[in-house]
matplotlib code that plots the C-alpha trace (Angstrom):
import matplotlib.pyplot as plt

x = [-49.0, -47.1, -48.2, -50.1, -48.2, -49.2, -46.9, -48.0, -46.8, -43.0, -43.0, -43.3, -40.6, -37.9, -39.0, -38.8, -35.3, -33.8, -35.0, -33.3, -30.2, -29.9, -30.8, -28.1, -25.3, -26.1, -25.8, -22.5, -21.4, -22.9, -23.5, -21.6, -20.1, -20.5, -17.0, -17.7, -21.0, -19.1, -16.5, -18.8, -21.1, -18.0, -16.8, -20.3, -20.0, -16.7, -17.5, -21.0, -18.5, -16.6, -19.1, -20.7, -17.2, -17.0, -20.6, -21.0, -23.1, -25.1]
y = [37.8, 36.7, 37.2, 33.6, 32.6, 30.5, 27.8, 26.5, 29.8, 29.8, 26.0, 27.2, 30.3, 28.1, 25.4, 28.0, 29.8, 26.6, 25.5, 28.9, 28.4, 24.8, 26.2, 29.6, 26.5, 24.3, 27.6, 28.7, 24.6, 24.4, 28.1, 29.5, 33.0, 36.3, 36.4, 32.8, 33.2, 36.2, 34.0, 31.5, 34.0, 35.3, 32.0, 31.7, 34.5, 33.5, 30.5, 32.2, 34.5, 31.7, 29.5, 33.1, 33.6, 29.8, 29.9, 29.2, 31.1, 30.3]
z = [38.0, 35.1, 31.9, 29.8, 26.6, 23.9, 23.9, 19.9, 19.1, 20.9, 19.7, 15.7, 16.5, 17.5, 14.3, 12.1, 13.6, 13.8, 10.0, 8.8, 10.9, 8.9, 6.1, 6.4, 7.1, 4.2, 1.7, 3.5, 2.8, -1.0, -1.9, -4.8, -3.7, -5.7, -7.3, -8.3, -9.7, -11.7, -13.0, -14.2, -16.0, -17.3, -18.7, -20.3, -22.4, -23.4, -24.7, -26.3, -28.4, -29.7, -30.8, -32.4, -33.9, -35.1, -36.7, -40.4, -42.0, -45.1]

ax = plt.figure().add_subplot(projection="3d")
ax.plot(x, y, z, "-o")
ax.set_aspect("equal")
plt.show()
C-alpha cells in the first residue's frame, strides 16, 4: 500500500522553491557582486577623505 501525502503540503514546497528560484535569478540580473560592492565602498571613503581634507575649520 502506498504511503498518503498531504497534497497542501507538496503544493507550498514547490511555491516556495519556485519563489526562491525567481528570487536567486532576479539577484544574479540586479545584484551588485563582491568586488563591486568593494569598489563602491572604496570610492566612498575617497570622497569622505576629501571633503575631510577640503573642510574649513573655524
Amino acid at each position: 500500500m502506498s504511503q498518503i501525502v498531504n497534497l497542501r503540503r507538496f503544493r507550498k514546497q514547490a511555491a516556495r522553491d519556485e519563489a526562491r528560484s525567481d528570487a536567486a535569478a532576479r539577484a544574479a540580473k540586479h545584484g551588485r557582486s563582491k568586488a563591486r560592492k568593494a569598489a563602491e565602498t572604496e570610492a566612498e571613503a575617497r570622497r569622505e577623505r576629501l571633503l575631510d581634507g577640503a573642510r574649513l575649520d573655524d
